[in-house]
C-alpha positions in Angstrom: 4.2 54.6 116.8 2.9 52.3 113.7 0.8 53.3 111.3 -2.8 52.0 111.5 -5.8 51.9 108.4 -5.8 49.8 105.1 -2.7 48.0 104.1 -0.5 49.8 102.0 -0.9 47.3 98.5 -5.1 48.2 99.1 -3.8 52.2 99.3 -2.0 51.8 95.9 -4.6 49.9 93.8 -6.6 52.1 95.1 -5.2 55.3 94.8 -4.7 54.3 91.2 -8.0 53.6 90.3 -9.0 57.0 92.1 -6.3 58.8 90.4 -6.7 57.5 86.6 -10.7 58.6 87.4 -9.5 62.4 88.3 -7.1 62.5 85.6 -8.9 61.6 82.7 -11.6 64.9 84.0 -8.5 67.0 84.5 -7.2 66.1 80.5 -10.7 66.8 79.4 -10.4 70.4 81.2 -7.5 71.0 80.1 -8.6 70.4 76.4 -11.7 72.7 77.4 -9.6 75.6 78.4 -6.9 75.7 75.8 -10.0 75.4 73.2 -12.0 78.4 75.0 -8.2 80.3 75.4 -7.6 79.7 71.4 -10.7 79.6 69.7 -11.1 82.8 67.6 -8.4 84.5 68.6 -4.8 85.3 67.1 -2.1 83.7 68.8 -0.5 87.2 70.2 -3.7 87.7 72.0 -3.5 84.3 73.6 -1.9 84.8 77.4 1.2 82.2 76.7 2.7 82.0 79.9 -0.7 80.7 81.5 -1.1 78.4 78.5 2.5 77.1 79.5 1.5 76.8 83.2 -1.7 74.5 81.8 0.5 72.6 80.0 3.0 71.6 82.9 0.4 70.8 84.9 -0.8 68.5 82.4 2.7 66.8 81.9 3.3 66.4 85.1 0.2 64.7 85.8 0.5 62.4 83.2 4.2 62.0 83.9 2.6 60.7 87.5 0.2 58.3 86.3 2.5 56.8 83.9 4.7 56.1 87.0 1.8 55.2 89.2 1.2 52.7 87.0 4.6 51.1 86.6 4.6 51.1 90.5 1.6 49.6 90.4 3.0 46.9 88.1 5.9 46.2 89.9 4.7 45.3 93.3 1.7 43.4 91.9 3.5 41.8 89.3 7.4 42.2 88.3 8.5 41.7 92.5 5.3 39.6 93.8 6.8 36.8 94.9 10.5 38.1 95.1 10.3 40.8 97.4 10.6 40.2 100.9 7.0 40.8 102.7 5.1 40.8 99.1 3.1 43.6 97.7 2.7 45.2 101.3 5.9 45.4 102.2 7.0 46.9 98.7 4.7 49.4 98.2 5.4 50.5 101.9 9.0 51.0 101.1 9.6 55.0 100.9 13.2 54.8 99.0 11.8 53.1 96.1 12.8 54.9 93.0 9.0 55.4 91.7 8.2 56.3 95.1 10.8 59.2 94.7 9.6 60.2 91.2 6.2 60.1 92.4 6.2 62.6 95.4 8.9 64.5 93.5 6.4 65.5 90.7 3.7 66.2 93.4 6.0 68.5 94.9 6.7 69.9 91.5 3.1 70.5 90.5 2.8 72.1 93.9 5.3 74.7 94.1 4.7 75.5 90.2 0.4 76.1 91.2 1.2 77.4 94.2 3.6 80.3 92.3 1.0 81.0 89.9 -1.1 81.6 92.7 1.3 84.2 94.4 1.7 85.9 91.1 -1.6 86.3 90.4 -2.3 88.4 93.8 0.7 90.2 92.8 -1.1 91.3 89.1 -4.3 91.8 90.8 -2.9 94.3 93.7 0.1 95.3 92.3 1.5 96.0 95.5 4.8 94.0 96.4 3.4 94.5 100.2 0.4 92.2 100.0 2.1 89.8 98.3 5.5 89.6 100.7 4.0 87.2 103.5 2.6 84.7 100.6 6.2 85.0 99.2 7.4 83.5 102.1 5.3 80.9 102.6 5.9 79.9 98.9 9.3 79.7 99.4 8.8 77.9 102.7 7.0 75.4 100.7 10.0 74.7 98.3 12.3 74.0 101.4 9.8 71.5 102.8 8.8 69.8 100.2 12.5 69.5 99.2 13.3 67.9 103.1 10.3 66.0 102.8 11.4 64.2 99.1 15.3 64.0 100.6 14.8 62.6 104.0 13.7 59.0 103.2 16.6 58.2 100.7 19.3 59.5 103.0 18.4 60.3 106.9 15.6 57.9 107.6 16.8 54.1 109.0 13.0 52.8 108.6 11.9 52.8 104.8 8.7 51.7 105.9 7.4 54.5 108.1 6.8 57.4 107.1 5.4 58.5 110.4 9.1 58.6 111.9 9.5 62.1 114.1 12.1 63.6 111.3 10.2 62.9 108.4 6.9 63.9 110.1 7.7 67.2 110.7 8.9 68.1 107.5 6.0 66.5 105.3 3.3 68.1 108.2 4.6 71.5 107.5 4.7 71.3 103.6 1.1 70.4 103.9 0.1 73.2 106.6 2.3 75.7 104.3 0.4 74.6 101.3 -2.9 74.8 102.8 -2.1 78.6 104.3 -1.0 79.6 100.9 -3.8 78.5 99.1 -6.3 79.9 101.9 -4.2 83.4 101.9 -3.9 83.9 98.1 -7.5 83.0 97.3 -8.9 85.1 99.7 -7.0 87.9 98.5 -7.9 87.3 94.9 -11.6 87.1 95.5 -11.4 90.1 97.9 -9.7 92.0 95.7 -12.3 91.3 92.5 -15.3 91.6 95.0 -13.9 95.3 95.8 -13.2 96.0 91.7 -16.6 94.8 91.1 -18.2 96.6 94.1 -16.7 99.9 92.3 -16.8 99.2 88.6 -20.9 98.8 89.5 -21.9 102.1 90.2 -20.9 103.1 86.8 -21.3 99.9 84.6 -23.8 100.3 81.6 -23.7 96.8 80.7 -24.9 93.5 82.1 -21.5 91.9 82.9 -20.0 91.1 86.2 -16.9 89.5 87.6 -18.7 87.7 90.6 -18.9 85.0 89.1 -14.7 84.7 88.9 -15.7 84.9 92.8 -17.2 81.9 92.9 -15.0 80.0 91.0 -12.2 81.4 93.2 -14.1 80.1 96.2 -15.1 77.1 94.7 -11.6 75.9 93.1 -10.1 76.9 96.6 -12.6 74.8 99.2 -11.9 72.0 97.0 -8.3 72.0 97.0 -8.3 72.9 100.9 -11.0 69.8 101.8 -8.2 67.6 100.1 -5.0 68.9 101.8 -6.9 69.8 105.1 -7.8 65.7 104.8 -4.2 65.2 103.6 -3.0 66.4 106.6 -5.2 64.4 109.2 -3.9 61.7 107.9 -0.9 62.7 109.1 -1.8 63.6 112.6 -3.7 60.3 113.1 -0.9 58.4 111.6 -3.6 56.3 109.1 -2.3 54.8 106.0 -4.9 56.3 103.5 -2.1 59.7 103.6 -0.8 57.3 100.6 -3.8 57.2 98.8 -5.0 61.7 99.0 -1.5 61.9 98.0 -1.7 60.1 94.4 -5.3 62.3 94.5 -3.9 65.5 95.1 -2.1 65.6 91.4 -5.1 65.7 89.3 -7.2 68.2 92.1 -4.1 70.6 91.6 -5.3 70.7 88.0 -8.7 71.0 87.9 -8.6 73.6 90.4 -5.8 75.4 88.1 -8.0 75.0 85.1 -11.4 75.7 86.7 -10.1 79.4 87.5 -8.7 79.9 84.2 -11.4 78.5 82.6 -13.8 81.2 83.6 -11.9 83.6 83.5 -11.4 83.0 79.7 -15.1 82.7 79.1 -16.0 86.0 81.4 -13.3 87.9 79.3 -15.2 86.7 75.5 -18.4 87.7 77.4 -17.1 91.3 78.7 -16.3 91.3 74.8 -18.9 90.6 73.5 -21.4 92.7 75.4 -19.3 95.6 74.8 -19.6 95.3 70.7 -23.0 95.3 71.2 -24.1 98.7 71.8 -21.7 100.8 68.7 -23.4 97.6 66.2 -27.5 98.5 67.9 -26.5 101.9 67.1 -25.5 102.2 63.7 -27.9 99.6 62.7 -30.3 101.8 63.7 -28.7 104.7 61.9 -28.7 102.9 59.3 -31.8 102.3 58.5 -33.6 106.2 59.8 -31.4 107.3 56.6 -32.7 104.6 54.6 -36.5 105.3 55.8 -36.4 109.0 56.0 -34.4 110.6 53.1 -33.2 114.0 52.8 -35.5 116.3 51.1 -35.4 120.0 50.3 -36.8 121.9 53.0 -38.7 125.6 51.9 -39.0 128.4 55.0 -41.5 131.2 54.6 -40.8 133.7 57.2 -42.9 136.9 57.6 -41.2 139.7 59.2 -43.3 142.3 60.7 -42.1 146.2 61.7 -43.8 148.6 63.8 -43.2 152.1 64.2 -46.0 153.5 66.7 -45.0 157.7 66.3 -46.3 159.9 68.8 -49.8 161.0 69.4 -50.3 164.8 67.2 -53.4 166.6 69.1 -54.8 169.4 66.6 -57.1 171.7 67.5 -60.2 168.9 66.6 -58.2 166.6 69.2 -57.9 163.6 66.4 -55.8 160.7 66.3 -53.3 159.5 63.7 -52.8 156.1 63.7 -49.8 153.9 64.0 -48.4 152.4 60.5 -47.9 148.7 60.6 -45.5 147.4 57.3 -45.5 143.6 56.2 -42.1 142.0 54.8 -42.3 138.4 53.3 -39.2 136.9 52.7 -38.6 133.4 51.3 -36.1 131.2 51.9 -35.0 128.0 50.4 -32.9 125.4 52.5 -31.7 122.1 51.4 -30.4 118.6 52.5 -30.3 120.0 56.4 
């Protein structure tokens, strides 16, 4: 069955117009996050491995639009007139060598965002259990995306279709694996923060929350799912424009990556913050009782009374003797109480 929509040399340029737009916001939130990760703190307090994650991401998209761009020149340019068909018929080609590269870094950037995801939900619940079914689908994805990069160089007789029943089958289930994955693991990390933050409530004495990690969570994850869920109807309805949510998919992968991390990092300064606050109120205010109310020497009078009622004496003329009452002043000095 041929593939229908816009000719593949309109999918390129465009895809690379799209793409050079998403990439130049995922650089600038990249910058934001290593700044918000770094500013003010000492370096062992920065988390390095996520820092290390941010900066793959960023090299490999930036690895991809330099080679978007030399495929670009090549089948507009360098091959024009030479290659048989023109522009259409190269940049429909599958076993061209920046073709390769190309889907080989998407695959990359993937299976490396993908794992941070799986890891995360396994330092959130630290429970190998909940994290044993998104293991497998992780490592489902490495095996399809793998097939799906291999088959056009060595197994498929049409370079041109990428449609073809063997290759189908193998890029349809990276995408359904990469979609499950990202739909499991999210809602386990926002379930799992709703429930620490539906418990850490009842006792909380400050103002901060972790809801609004939630929402990021939620947010980072619709986005990422509307592309691949788009991604993959593509596929099913056999339309050209798969080429073009493919080049777009590289930068969403780090936006969403950075998003996440981003607030995270600002929540955790906040949480910081807020608890500093209380201990510098207090002995602020400490501070200045001593200073407005010295110590001065306090003097005690106490008076000390004893009774001693005796018992009635009845003489003959029947008269009463009265009860003696004696009075004790003591004074006492006390200082700097």
């Amino acid at each position: 069955m041929a593939s229908g929509g816009i000719p593949h040399d309109t999918a390129a340029l465009m895809s690379a117009v799209l793409e050079g737009i998403l990439y130049g916001f995922s650089v600038l939130m990249f910058i934001g996050t290593i700044w918000a990760s770094t500013y003010k703190r000492r370096m062992q307090d920065v988390n390095r491995s996520i820092a290390v994650v941010a900066i793959l991401l960023l090299l490999a998209s930036t690895a991809h639009m330099i080679v978007t761009i030399i495929h670009i020149e090549n089948g507009f340019v360098k091959y024009r007139d030479t290659w048989p068909g023109g522009p259409a018929e190269y940049f429909a080609n599958m076993t061209i060598k920046a073709y390769v590269i190309k889907h080989s870094l998407y695959i990359f950037q993937t299976v490396l965002a993908d794992g941070v995801m799986v890891y995360r939900c396994y330092v959130l619940w630290q429970s190998v259990r909940v994290v044993i079914l998104p293991s497998i689908l992780w490592c489902s994805i490495v095996v399809t995306g793998i097939l799906a990069v291999y088959s056009p160089s060595v197994t498929i007789t049409d370079a041109e279709d990428p449609f073809v029943p063997d290759l189908e089958s193998w890029i349809m289930s990276f995408f359904a694996l990469t979609l499950a994955t990202n739909v499991l693991c999210s809602g386990l990390l926002a379930y799992r923060i709703w429930m620490i933050e539906r418990e850490v409530s009842k006792v909380r004495t400050t103002k901060g929350t972790m809801m609004p990690i939630v929402r990021v969570l939620v947010d980072a994850a619709a986005l990422y799912s509307v592309v691949l869920f788009s991604l993959l109807l593509c596929f099913v309805t056999r339309n050209n424009g798969e080429s073009v949510l493919t080049d777009l998919v590289m930068p969403v992968i780090s936006i969403a990556f950075y998003m996440v991390l981003l607030r995270i990092t600002i929540s955790r300064k906040n949480h910081s913050y807020l608890s500093t606050v209380p201990r510098i109120t207090t002995d602020g205010m400490e501070h200045r009782n001593f200073q407005q109310y010295p110590m001065k020497p306090l003097q005690v009078h106490i008076s000390q009374f004893t009774q001693d009622d005796s018992t009635l004496a009845y003489k003959g003329e029947n008269e009463d003797r009265p009860s003696t009452c004696q009075e004790e002043s003591v004074e006492r000095t006390s200082c700097n109480m």
